[in-house]
Backbone as CSV, one residue per row, in Angstrom:
resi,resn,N_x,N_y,N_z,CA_x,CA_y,CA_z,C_x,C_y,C_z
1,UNK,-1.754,83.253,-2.244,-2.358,84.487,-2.539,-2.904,85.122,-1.258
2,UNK,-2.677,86.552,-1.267,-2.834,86.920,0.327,-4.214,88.016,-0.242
3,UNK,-5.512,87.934,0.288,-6.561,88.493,0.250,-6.528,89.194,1.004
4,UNK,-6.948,90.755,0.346,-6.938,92.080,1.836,-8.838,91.791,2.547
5,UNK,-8.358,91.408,3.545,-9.718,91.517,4.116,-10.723,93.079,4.264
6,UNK,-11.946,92.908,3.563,-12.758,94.567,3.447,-12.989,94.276,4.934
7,UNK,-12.963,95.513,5.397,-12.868,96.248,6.783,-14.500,96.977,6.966
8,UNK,-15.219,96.048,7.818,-17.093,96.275,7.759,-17.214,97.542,8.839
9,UNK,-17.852,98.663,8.447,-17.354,99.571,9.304,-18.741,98.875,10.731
10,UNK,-18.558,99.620,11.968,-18.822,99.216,12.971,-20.691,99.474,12.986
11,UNK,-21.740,98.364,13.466,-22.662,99.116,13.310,-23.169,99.949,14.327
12,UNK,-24.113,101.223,14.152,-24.055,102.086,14.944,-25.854,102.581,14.803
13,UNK,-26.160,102.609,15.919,-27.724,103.344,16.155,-27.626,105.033,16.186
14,UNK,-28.209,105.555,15.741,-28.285,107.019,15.283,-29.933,107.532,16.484
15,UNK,-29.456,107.405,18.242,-30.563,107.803,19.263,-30.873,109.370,18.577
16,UNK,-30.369,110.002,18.206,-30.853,111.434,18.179,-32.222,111.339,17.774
17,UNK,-32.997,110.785,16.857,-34.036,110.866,16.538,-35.023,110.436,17.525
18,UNK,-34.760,109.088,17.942,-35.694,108.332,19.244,-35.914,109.783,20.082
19,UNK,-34.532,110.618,21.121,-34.539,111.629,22.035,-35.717,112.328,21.552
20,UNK,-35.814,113.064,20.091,-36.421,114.380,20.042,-37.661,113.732,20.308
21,UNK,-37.999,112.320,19.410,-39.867,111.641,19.823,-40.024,111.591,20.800
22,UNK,-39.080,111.358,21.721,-39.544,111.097,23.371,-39.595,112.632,24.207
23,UNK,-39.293,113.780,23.459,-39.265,115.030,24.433,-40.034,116.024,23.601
24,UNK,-40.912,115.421,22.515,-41.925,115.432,21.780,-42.715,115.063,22.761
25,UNK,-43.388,113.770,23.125,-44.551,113.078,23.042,-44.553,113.870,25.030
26,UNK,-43.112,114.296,25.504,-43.264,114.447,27.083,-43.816,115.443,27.058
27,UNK,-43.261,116.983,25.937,-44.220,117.900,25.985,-45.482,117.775,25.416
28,UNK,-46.177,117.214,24.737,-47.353,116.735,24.255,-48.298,116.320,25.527
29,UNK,-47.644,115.498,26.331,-48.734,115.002,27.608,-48.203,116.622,28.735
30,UNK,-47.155,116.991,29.014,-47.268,117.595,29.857,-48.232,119.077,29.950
31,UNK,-48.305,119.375,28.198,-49.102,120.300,28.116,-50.604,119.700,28.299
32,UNK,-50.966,118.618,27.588,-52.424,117.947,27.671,-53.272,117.238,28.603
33,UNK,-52.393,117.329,29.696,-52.578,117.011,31.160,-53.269,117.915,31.809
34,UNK,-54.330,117.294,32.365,-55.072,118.530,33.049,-54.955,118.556,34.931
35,UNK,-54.372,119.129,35.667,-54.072,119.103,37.046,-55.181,119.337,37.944
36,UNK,-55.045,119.073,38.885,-56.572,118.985,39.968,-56.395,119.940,41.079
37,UNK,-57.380,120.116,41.416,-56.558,120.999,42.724,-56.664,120.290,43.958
38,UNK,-56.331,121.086,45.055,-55.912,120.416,46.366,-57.110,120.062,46.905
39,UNK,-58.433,120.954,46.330,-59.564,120.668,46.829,-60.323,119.424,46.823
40,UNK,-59.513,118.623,45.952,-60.204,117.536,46.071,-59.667,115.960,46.688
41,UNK,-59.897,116.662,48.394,-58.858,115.651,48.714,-60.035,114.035,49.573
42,UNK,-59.684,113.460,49.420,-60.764,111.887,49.803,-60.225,112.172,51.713
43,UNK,-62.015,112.146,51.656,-62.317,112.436,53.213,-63.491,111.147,53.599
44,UNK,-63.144,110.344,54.218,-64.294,109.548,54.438,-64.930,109.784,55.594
45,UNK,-66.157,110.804,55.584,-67.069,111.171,56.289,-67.792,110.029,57.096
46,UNK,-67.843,110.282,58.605,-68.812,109.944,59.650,-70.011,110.033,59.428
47,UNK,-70.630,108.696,59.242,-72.196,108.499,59.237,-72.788,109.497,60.239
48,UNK,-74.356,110.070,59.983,-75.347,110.531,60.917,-76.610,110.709,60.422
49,UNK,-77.746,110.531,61.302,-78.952,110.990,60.502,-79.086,112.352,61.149
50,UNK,-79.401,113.069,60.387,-80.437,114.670,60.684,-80.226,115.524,59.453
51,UNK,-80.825,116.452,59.615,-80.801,117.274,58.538,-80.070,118.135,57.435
52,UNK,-80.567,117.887,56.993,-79.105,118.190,55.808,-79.252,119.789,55.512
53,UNK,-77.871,120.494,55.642,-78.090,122.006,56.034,-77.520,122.794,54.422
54,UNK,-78.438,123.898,54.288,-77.974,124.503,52.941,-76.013,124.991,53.058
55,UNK,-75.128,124.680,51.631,-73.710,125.010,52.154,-73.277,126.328,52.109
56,UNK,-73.133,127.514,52.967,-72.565,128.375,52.697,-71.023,128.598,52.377
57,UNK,-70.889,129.722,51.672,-69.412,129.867,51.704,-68.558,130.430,52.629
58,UNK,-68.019,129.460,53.614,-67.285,129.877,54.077,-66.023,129.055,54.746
59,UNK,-65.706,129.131,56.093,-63.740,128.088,55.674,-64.611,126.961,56.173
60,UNK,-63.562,125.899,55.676,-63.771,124.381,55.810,-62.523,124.107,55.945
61,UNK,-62.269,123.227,57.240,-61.124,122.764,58.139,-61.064,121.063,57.354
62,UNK,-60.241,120.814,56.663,-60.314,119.354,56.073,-59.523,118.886,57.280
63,UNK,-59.371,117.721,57.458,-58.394,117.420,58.384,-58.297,115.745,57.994
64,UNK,-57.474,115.150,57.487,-57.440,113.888,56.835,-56.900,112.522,57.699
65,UNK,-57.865,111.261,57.407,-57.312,110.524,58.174,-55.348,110.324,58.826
66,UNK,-54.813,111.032,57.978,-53.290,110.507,58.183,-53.015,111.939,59.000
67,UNK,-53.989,113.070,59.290,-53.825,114.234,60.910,-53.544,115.327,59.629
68,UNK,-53.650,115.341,58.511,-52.731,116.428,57.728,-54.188,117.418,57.427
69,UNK,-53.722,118.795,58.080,-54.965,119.664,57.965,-54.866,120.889,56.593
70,UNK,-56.261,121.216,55.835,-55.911,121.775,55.049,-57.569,123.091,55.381
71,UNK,-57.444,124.470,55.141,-58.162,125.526,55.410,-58.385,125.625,54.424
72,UNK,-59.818,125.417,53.220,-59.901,125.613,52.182,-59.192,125.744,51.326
73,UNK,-58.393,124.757,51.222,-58.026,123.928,50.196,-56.051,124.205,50.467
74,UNK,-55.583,125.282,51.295,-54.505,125.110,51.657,-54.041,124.769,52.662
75,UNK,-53.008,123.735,52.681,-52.662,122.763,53.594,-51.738,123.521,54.397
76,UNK,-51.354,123.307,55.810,-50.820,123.979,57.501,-51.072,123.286,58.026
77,UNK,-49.645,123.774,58.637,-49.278,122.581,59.588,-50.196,122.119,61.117
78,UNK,-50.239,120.648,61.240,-51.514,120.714,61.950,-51.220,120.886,63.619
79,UNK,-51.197,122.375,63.972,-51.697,122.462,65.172,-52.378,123.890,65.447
80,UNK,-52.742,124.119,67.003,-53.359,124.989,67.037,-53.218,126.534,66.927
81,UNK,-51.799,126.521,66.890,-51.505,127.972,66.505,-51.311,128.302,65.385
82,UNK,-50.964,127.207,64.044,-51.400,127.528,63.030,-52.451,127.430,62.416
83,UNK,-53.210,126.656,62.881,-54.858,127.030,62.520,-55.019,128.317,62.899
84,UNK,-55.168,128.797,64.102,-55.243,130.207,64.318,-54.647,131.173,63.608
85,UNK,-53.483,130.742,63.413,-53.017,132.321,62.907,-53.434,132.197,61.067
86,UNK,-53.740,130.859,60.748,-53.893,130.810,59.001,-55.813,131.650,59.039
87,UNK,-56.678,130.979,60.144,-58.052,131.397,60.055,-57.865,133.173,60.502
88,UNK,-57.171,133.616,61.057,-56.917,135.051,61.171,-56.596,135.865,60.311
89,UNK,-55.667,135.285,59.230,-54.903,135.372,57.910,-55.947,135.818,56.782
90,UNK,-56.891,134.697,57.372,-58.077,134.849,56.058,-59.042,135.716,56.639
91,UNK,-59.700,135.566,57.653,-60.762,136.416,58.300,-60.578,137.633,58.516
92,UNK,-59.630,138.224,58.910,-59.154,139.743,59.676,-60.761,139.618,60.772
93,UNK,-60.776,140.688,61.041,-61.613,140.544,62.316,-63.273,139.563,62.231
94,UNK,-63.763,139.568,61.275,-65.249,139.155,60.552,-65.058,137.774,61.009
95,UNK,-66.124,137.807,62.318,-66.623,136.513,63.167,-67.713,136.248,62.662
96,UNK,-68.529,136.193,61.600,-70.067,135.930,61.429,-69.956,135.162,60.122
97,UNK,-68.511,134.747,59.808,-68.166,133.302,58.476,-68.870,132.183,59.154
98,UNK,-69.227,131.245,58.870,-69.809,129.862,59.001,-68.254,129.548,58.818
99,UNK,-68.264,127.984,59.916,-67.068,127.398,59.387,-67.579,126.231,59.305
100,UNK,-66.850,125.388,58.510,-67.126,124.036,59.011,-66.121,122.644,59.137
101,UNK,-65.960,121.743,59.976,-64.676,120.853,59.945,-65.204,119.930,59.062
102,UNK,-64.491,119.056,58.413,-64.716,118.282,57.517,-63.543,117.074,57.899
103,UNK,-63.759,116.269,58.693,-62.951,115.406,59.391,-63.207,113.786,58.572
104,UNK,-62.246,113.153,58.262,-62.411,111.703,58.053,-62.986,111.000,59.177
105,UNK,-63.098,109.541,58.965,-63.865,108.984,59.946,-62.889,108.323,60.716
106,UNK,-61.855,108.361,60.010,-60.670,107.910,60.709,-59.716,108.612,61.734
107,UNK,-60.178,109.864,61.783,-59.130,110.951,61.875,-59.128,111.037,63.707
108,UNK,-58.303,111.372,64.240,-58.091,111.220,65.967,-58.692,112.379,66.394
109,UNK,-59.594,111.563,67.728,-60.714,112.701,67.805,-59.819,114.227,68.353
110,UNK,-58.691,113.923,68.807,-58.174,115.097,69.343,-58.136,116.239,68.270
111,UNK,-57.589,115.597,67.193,-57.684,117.104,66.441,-59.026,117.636,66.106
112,UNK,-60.059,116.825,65.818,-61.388,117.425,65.788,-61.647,118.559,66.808
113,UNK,-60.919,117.810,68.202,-61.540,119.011,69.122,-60.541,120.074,69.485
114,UNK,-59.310,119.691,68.530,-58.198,120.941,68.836,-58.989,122.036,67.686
115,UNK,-59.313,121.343,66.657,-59.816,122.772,65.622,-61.247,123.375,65.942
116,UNK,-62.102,122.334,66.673,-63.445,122.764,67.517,-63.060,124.163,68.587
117,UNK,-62.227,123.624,69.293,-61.712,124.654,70.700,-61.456,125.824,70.126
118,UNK,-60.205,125.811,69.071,-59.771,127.295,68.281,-60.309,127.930,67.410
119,UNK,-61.332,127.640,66.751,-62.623,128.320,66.605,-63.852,128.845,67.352
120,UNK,-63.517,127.897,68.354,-64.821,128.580,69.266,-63.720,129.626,70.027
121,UNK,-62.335,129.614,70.557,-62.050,130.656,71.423,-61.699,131.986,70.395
122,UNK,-61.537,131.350,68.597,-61.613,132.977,68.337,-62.564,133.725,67.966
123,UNK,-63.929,133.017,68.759,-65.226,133.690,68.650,-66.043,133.410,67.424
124,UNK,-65.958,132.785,66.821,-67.248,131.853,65.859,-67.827,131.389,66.385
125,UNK,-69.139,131.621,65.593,-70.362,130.900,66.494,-70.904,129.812,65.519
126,UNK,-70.924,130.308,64.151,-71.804,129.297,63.177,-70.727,127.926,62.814
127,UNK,-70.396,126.995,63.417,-69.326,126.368,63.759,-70.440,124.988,63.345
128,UNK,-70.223,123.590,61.782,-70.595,122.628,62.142,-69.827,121.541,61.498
129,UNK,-69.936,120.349,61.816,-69.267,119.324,61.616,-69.668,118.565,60.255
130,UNK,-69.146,118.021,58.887,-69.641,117.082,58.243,-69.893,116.350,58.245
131,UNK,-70.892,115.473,57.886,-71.046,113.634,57.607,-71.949,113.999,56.883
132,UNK,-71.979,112.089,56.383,-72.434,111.738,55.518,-73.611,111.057,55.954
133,UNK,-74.845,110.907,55.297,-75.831,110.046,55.838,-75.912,108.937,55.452
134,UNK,-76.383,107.907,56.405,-75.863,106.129,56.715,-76.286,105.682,55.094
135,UNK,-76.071,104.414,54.840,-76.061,103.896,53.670,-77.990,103.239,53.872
136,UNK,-78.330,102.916,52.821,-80.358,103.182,52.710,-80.112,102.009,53.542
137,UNK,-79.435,100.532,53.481,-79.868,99.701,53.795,-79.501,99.159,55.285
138,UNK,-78.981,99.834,55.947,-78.712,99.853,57.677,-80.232,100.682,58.366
């Protein structure tokens, strides 16, 4: 006796559904994600004692241990003619902004004094440096 063998059809996963949950849940976080701005970039400030000065508004030269400089809060490329021409960009002629550098503790003193020099030669005067004051127990 010759038996027709039943023919098991092949089994098969049906992804369409998994896709839409997963481009579901991507727009779900990408909308519910909240973004930061550039301003908040980790500067580890140089100890000092003296007085601690009220902050005005005006530019702040970040300049980060790894040399990468940013002018309130937008980043250029770090040398001295684009510092100049970005602080010109923002200022137009008005020399009487406070500036201030905001240098890591790591950061090579040269650029401190490349962005020191090009502020003082485009005539700022209220020009000061950040730190932080020493830790209580030193």
């Amino acid at each position: 006796m010759k038996f027709k063998r039943q023919r098991k059809d092949a089994l098969s996963v049906n992804v369409t559904p998994l896709i839409d949950v997963v481009f579901l849940l991507l727009i779900f976080f990408m909308v519910s994600t909240s973004f930061t701005d550039l301003s908040e970039l980790v500067v580890n400030l140089p100890e000092a004692k003296g007085e601690e000065r009220p902050s005005d508004n005006g530019l702040a030269i970040v300049i980060t241990a790894s040399g990468a400089m940013f002018l309130n809060g937008t980043p250029f490329p770090a040398d001295a003619e684009n510092l100049r021409a970005i602080i010109v960009e923002k200022t137009g002629d008005r020399r009487d902004i406070p500036v201030s550098i905001v240098a890591d503790s790591d950061t090579r003193h040269a650029m401190v004094v490349m962005s020191m020099d090009t502020v003082s030669q485009l005539g700022f005067k209220r020009l000061s440096i950040s730190a932080q004051r020493p830790l209580s127990g030193e």
